[in-house]
VOLUMLO-55893 format. One record per residue (C-alpha): residue number from 1; chain; x, y, z. Coordinates in nm, 2 decimals. Each point is the difference from the previous one (the first is absolute). Example, Ala and Ser with C-alpha at 12.3 -4.5 7.8 and 13.67 -1.06 7.14 Angstrom:
NODE / n / chain / X / Y / Z
NODE / 1 / A / 1.23 / -0.45 / 0.78
NODE / 2 / A / 0.14 / 0.34 / -0.07
END
This chain:
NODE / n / chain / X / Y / Z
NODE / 1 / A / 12.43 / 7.72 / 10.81
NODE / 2 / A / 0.08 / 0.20 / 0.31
NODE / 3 / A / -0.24 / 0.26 / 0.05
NODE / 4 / A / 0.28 / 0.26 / -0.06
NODE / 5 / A / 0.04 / -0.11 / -0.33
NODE / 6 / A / -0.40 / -0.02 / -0.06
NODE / 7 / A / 0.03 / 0.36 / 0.10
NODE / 8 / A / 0.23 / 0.10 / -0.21
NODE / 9 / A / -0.17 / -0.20 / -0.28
NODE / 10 / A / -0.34 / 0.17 / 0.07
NODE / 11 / A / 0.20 / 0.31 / 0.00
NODE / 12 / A / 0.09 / -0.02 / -0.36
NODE / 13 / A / -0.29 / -0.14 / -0.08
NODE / 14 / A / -0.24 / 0.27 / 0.13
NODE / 15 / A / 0.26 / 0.23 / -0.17
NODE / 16 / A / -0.07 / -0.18 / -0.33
NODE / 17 / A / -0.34 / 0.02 / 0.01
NODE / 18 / A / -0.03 / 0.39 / 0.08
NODE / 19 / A / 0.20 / 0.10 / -0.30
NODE / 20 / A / -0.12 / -0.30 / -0.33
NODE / 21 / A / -0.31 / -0.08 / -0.05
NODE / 22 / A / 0.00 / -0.37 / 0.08
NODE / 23 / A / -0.22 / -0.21 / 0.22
NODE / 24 / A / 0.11 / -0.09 / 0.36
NODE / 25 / A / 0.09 / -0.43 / -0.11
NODE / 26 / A / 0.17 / 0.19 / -0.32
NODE / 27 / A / 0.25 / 0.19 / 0.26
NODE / 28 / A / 0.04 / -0.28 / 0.25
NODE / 29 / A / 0.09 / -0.25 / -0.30
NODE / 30 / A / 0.24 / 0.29 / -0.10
NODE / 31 / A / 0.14 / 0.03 / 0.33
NODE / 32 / A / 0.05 / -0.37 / 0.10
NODE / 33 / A / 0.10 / -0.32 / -0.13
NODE / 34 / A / -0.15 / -0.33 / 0.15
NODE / 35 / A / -0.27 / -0.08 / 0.31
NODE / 36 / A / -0.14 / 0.31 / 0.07
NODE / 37 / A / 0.00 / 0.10 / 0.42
NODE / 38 / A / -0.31 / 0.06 / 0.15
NODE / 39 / A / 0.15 / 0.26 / 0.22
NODE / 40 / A / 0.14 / 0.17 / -0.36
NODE / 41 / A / -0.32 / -0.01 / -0.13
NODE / 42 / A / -0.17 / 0.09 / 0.29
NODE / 43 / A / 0.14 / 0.36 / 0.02
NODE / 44 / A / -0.01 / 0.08 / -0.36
NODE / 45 / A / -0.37 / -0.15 / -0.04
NODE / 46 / A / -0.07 / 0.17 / 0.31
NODE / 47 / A / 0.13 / 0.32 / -0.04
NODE / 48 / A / -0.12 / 0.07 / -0.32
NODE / 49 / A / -0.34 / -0.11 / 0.08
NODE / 50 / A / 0.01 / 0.25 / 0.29
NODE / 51 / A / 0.15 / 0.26 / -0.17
NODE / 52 / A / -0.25 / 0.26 / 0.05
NODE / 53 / A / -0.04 / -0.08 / 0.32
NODE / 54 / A / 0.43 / 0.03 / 0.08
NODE / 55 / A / 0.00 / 0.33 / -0.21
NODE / 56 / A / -0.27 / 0.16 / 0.22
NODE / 57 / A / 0.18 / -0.10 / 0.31
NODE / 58 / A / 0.35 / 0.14 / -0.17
NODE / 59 / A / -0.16 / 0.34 / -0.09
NODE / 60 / A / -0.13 / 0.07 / 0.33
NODE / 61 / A / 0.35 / -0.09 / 0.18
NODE / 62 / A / 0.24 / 0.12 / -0.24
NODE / 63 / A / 0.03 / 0.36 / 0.17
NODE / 64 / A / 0.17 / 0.29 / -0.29
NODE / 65 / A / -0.04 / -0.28 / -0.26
NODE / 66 / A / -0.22 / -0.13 / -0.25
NODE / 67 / A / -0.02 / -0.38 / -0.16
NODE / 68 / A / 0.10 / 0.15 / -0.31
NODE / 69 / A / 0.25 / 0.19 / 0.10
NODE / 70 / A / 0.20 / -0.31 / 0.16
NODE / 71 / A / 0.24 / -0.19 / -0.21
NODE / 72 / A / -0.11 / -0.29 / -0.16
NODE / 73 / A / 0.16 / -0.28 / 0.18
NODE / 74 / A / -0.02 / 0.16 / 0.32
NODE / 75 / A / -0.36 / 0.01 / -0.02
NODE / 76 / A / -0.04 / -0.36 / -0.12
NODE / 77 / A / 0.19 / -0.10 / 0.32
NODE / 78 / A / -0.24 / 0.23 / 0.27
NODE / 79 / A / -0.28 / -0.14 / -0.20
NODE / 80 / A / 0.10 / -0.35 / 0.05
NODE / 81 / A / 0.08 / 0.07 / 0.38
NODE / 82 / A / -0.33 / 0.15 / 0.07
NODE / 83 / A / -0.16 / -0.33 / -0.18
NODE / 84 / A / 0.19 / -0.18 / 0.22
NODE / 85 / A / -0.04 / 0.20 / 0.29
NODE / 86 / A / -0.38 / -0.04 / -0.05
NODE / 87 / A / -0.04 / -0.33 / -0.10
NODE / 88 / A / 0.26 / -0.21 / 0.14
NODE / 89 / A / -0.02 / 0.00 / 0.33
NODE / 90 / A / 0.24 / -0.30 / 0.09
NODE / 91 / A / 0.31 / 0.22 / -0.12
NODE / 92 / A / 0.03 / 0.26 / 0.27
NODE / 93 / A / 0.00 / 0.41 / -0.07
NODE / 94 / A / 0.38 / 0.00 / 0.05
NODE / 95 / A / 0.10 / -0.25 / -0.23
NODE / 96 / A / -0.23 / 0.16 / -0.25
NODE / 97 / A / 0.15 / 0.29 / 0.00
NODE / 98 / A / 0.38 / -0.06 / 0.05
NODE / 99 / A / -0.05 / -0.23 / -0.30
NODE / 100 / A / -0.11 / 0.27 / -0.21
NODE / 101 / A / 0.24 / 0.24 / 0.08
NODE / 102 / A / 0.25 / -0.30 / -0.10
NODE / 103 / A / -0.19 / 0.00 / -0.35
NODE / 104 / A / 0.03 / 0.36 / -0.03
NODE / 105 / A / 0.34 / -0.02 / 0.06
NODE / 106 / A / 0.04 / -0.24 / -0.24
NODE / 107 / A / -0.21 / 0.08 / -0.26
NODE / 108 / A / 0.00 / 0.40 / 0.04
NODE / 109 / A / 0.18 / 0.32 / 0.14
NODE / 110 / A / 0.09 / -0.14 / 0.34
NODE / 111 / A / -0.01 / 0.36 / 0.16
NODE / 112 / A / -0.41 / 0.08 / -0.06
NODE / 113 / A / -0.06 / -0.36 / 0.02
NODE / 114 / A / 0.08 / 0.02 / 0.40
NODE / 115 / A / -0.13 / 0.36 / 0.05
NODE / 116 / A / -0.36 / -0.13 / -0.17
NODE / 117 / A / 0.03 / -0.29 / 0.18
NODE / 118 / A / 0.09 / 0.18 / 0.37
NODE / 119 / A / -0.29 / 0.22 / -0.10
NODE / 120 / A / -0.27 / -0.25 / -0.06
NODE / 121 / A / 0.11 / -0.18 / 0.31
NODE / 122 / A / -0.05 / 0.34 / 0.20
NODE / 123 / A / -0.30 / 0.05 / -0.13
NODE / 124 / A / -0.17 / -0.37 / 0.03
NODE / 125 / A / 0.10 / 0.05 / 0.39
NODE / 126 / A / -0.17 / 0.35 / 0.01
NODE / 127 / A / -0.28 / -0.08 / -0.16
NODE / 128 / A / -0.40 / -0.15 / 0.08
NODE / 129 / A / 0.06 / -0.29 / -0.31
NODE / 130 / A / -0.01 / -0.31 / 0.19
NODE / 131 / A / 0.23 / -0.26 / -0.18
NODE / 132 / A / -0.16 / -0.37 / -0.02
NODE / 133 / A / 0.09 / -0.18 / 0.29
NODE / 134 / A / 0.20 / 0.30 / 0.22
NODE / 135 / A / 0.31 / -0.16 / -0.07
END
């Protein structure tokens, strides 16, 4: 699976498990079909296990918005970019973030999609939060 595709995956996935009640191997079986990629797995385990975490970061960048207020899918996708953004320091910032303005797009309205995206961008450059590994 090409890590596009594991995105996109997670994507739904993560979507899945924010609106049913089912465990995280109950969406991922739900989601795929066959081997299961450790890259897949790696950003839904991941991100869900650091959701707090990814949430806090969210609420203090998001400037005039709130978590809640964001559309569903389009805050599954920052969430999943600041997961990787954190914790995957072999993809750099730029792929990271083009990638989920491509999943907004895709997924979502593509209009906010790119202004939330632009805006978290501008913000991770004018801010003190040091990204793992200053990529």
């Amino acid at each position: 699976m090409k890590r596009r595709e594991a995105r996109e995956k997670a994507v739904q996935t993560l979507f899945q498990l924010d609106n049913t009640e089912m465990s995280i191997e109950e969406a991922i079986t739900y989601i795929t079909d066959g081997p299961i990629d450790p890259f897949y797995e790696s950003l839904v385990k991941g991100t869900t296990e650091y959701r707090d975490e990814i949430d806090a970061v969210l609420a203090d960048k998001l400037e005039n918005w709130s978590l809640d207020r964001l559309p569903k899918i389009e805050r599954t996708v920052l969430r999943l970019a600041v997961y990787e953004l954190l914790h995957h320091v072999d993809v750099p910032h730029r792929v990271v973030l083009n990638e989920a303005i491509e999943l907004c797009k895709q997924f979502g309205d593509e209009n906010p999609a790119a202004l939330l995206m632009a805006s978290y961008l501008n913000s991770k450059k004018n801010n003190k939060l040091m990204w793992r590994g200053n990529r």
